[in-house]
N, CA, C and O atoms as a DFTB+ gen file, in Angstrom:
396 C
 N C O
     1  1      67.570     -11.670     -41.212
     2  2      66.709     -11.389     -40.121
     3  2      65.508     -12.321     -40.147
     4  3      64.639     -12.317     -41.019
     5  1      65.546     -12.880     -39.405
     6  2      64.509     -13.853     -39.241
     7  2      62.727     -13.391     -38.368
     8  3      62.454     -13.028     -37.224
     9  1      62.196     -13.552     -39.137
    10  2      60.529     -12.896     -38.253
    11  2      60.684     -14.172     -36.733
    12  3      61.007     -15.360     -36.713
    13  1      60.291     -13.236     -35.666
    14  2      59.908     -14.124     -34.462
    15  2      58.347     -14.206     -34.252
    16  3      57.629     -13.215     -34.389
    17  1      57.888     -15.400     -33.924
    18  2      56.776     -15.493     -33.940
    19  2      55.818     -15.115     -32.501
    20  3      56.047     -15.392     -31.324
    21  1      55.115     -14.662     -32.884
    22  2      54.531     -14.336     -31.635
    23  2      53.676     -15.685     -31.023
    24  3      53.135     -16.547     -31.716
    25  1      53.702     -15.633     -29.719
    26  2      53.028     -16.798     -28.694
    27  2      51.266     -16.155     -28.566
    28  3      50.968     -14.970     -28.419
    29  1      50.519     -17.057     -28.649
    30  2      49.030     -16.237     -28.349
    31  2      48.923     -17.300     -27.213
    32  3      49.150     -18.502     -27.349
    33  1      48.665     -16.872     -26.444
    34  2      47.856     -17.571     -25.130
    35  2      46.381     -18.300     -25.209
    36  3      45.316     -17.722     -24.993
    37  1      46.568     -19.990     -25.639
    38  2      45.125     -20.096     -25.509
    39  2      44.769     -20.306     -24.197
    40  3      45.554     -20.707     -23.339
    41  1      43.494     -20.023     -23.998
    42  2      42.295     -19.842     -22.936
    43  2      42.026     -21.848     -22.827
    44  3      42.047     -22.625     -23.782
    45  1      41.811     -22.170     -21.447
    46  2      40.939     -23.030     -21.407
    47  2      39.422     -23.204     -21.173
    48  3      38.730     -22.392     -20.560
    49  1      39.140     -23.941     -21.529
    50  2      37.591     -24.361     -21.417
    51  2      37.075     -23.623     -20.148
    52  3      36.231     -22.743     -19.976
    53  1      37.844     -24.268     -19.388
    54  2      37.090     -23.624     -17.485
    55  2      37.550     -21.948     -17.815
    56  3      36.921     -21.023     -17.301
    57  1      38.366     -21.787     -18.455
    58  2      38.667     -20.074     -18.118
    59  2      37.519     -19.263     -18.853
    60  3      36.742     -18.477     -18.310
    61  1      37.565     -19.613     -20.215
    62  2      36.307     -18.944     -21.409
    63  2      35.230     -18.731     -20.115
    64  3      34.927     -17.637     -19.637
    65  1      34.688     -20.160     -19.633
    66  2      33.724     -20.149     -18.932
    67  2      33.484     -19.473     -18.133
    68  3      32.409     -18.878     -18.054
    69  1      34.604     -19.360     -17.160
    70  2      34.984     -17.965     -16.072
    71  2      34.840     -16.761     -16.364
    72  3      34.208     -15.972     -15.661
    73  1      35.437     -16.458     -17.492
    74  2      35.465     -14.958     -18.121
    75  2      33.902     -14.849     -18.645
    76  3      33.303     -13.808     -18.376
    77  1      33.523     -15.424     -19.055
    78  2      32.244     -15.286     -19.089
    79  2      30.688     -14.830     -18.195
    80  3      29.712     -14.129     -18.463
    81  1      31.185     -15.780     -16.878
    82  2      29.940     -15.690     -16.193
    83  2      30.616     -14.412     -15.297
    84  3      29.768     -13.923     -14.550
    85  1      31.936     -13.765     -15.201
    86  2      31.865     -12.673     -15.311
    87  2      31.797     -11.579     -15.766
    88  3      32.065     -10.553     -15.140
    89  1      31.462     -11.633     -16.813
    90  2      31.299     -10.650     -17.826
    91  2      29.736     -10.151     -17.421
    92  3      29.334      -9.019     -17.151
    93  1      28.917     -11.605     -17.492
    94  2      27.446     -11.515     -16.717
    95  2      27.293     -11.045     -15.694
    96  3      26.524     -10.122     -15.429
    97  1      28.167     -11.742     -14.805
    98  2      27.590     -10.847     -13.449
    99  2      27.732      -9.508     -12.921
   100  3      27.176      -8.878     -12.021
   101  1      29.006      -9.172     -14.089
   102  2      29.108      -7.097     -14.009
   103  2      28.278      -6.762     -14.717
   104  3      27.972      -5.585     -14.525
   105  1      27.597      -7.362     -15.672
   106  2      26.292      -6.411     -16.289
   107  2      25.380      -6.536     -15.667
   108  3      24.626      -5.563     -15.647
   109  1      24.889      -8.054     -14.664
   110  2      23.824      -8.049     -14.675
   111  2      23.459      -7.691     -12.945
   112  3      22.321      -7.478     -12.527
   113  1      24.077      -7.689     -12.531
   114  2      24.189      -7.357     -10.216
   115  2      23.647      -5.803     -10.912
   116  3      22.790      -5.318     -10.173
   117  1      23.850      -5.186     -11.769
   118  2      23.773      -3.633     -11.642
   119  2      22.386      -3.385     -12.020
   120  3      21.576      -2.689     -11.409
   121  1      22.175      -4.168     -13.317
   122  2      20.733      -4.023     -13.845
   123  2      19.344      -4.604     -12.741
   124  3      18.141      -4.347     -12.692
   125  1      20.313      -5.534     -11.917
   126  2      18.908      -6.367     -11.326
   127  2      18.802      -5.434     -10.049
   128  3      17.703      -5.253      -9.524
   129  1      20.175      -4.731      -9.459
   130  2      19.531      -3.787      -8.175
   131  2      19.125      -2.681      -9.010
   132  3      19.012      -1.767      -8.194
   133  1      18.845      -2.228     -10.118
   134  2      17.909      -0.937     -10.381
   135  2      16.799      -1.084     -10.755
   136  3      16.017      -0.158     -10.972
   137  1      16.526      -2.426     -10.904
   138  2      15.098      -3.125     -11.301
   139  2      14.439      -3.075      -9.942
   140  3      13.386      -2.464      -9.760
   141  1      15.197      -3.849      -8.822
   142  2      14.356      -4.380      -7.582
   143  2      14.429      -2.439      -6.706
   144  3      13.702      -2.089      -5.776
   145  1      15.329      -1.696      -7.281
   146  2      15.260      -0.071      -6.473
   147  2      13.737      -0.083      -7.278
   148  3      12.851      -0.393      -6.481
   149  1      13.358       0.112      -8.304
   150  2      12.326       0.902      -9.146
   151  2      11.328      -0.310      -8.317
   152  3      11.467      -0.190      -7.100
   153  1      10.642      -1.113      -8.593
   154  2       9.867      -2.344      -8.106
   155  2       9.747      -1.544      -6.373
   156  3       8.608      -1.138      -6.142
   157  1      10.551      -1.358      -5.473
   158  2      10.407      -0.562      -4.177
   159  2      10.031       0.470      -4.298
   160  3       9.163       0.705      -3.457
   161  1      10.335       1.713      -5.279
   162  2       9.947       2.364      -5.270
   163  2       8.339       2.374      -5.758
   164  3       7.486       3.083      -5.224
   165  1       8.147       1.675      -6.605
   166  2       6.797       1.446      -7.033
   167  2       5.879       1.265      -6.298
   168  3       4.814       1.876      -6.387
   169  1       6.274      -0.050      -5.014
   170  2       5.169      -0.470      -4.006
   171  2       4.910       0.853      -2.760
   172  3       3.790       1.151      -2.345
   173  1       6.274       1.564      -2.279
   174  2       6.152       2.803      -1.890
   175  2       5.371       3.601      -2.276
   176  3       5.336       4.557      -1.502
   177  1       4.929       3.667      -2.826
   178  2       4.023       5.030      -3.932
   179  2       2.554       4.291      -3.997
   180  3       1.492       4.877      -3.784
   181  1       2.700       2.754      -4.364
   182  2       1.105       2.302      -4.210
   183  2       0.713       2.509      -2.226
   184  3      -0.461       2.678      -1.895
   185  1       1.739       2.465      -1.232
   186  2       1.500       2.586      -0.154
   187  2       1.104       3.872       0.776
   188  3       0.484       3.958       1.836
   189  1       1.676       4.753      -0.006
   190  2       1.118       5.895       0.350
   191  2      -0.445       6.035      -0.287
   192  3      -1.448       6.197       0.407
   193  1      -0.433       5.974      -1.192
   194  2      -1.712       6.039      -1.902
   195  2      -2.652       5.360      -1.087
   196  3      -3.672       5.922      -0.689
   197  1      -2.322       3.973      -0.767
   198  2      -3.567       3.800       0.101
   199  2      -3.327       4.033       1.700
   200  3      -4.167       3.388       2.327
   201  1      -2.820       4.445       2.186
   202  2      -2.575       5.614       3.578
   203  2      -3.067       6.577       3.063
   204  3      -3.054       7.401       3.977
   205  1      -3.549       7.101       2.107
   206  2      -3.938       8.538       2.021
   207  2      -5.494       8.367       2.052
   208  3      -6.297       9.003       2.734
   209  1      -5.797       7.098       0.920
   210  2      -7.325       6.971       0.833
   211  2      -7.868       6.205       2.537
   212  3      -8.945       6.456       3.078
   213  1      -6.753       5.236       3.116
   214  2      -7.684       5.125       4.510
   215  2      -8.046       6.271       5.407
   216  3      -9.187       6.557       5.769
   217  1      -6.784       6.976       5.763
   218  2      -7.032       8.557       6.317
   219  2      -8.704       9.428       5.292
   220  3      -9.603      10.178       5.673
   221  1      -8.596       9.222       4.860
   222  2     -10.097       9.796       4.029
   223  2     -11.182       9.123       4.616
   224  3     -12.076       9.602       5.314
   225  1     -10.976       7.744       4.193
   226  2     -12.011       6.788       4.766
   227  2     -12.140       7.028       6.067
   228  3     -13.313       7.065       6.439
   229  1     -11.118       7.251       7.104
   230  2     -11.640       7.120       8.341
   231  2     -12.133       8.823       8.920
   232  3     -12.672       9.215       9.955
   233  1     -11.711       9.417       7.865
   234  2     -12.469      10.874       8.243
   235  2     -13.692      10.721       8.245
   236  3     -14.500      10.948       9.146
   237  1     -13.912      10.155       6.767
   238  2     -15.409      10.036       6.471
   239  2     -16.623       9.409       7.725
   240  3     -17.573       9.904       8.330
   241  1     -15.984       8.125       7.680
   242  2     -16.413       7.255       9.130
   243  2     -16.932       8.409      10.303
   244  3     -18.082       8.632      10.681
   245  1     -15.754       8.996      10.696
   246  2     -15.982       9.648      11.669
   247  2     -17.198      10.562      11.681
   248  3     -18.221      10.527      12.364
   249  1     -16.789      11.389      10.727
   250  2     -17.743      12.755      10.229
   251  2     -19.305      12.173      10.184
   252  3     -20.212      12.932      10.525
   253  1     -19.626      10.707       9.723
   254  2     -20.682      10.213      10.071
   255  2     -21.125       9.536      11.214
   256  3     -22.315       9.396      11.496
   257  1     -20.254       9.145      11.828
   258  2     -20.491       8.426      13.271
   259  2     -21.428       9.786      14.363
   260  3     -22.400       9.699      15.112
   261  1     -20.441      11.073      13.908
   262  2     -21.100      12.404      14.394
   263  2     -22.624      12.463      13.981
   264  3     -23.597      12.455      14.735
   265  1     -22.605      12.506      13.006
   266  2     -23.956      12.330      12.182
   267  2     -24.601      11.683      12.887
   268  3     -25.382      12.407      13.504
   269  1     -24.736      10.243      13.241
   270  2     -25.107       9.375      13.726
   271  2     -25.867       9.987      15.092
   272  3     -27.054      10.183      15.351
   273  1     -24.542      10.209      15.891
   274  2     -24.537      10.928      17.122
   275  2     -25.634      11.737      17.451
   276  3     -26.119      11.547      18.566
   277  1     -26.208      12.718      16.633
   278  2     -26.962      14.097      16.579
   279  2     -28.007      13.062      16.076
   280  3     -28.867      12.845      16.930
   281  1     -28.141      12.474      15.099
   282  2     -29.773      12.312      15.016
   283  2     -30.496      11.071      16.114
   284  3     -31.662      10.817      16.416
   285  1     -29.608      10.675      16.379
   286  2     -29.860       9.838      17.799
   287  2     -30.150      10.292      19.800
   288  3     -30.372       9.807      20.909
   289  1     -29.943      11.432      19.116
   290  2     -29.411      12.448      20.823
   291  2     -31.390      12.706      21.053
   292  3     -32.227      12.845      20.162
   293  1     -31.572      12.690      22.385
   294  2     -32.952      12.931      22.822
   295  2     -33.910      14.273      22.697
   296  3     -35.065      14.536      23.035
   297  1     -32.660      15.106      21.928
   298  2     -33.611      16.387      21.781
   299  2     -34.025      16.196      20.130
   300  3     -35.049      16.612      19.588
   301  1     -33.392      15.766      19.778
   302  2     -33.463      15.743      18.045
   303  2     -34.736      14.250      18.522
   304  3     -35.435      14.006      17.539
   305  1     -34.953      13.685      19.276
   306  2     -36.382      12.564      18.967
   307  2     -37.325      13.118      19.495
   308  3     -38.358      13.232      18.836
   309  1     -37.274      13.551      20.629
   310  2     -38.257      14.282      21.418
   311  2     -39.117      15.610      19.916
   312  3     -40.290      15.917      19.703
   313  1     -37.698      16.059      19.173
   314  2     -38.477      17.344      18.375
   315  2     -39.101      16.492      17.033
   316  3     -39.747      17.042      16.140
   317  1     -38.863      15.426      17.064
   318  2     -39.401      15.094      15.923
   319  2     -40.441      14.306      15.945
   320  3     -41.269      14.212      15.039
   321  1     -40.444      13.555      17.247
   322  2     -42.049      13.063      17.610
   323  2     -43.054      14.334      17.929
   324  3     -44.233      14.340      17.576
   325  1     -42.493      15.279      18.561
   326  2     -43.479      16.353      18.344
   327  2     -43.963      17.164      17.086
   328  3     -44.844      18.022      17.125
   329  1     -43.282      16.785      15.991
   330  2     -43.888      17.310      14.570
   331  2     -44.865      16.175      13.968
   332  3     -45.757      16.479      13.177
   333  1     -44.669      14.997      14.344
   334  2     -45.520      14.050      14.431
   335  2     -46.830      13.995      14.959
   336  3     -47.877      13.505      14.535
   337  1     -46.547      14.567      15.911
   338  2     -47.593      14.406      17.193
   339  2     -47.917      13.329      18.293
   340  3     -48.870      12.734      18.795
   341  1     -46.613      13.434      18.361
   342  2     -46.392      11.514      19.355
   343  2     -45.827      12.330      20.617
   344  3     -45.578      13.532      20.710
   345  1     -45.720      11.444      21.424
   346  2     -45.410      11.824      22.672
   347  2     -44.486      11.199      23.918
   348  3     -45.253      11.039      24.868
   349  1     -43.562      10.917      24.161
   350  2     -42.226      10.796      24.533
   351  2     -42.764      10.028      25.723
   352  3     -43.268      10.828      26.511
   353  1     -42.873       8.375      26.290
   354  2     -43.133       7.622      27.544
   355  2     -42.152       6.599      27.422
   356  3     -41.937       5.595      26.743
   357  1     -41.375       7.597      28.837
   358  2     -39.678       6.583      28.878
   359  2     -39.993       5.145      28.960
   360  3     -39.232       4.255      28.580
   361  1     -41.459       4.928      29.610
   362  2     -41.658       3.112      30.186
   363  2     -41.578       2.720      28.675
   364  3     -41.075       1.617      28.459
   365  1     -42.021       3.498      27.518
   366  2     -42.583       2.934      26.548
   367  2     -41.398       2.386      25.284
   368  3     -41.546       1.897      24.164
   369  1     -40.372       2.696      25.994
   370  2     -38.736       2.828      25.226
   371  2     -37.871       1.253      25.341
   372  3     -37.205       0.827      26.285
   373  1     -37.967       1.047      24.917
   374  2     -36.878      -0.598      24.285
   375  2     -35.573      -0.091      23.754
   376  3     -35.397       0.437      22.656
   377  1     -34.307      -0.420      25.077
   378  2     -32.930      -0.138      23.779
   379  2     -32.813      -1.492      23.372
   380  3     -33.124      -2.480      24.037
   381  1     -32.326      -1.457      22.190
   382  2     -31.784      -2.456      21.671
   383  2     -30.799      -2.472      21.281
   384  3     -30.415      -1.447      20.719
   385  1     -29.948      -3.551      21.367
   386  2     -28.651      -3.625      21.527
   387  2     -27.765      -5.008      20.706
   388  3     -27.733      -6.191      21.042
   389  1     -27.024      -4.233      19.395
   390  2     -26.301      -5.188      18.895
   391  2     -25.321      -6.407      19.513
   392  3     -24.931      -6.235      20.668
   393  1     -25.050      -7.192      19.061
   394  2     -23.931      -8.338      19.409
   395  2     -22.808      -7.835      19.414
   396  3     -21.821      -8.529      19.655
């Protein structure tokens, strides 16, 4: 009885190479879309955050523009030149007016 030898299949150069850069690209297509998902999710989350702080900011704005409103209104000057003791002459009034 004679042993038969077994045939091994060598690989060429271009194939190794082939098998290779696929070997890479099934590990690595998977790792790089859960990198660039997390990285989206990340900038999502910094974006709300600042949508939340402008909505604040522009409350704030507002809530003072009101402010503004009331201590500028003619009964609130009229009452406060009278704790003064001044006395209210429309000729005597200059608006002035920003750019």
């Amino acid at each position: 009885m004679s042993k038969k030898k077994s045939k091994r299949l060598k690989l060429l150069k271009g194939e190794k190479f082939m098998y290779v850069v696929l070997v890479f690209l099934i590990i690595s297509i998977p790792t790089v879309n859960v990198f660039t998902k997390a990285l989206l999710s990340e900038t999502n989350i910094k974006t709300e955050k600042l949508k939340s702080k402008i909505e604040k900011q522009e409350s704030t704005n507002e809530s003072l523009e009101m402010q503004i409103d009331e201590l500028v209104s003619m009964e609130n000057i009229q009452k406060i030149a009278e704790e003064y003791g001044l006395s209210y002459i429309s000729d005597n009034i200059v608006k002035v007016e920003g750019e």
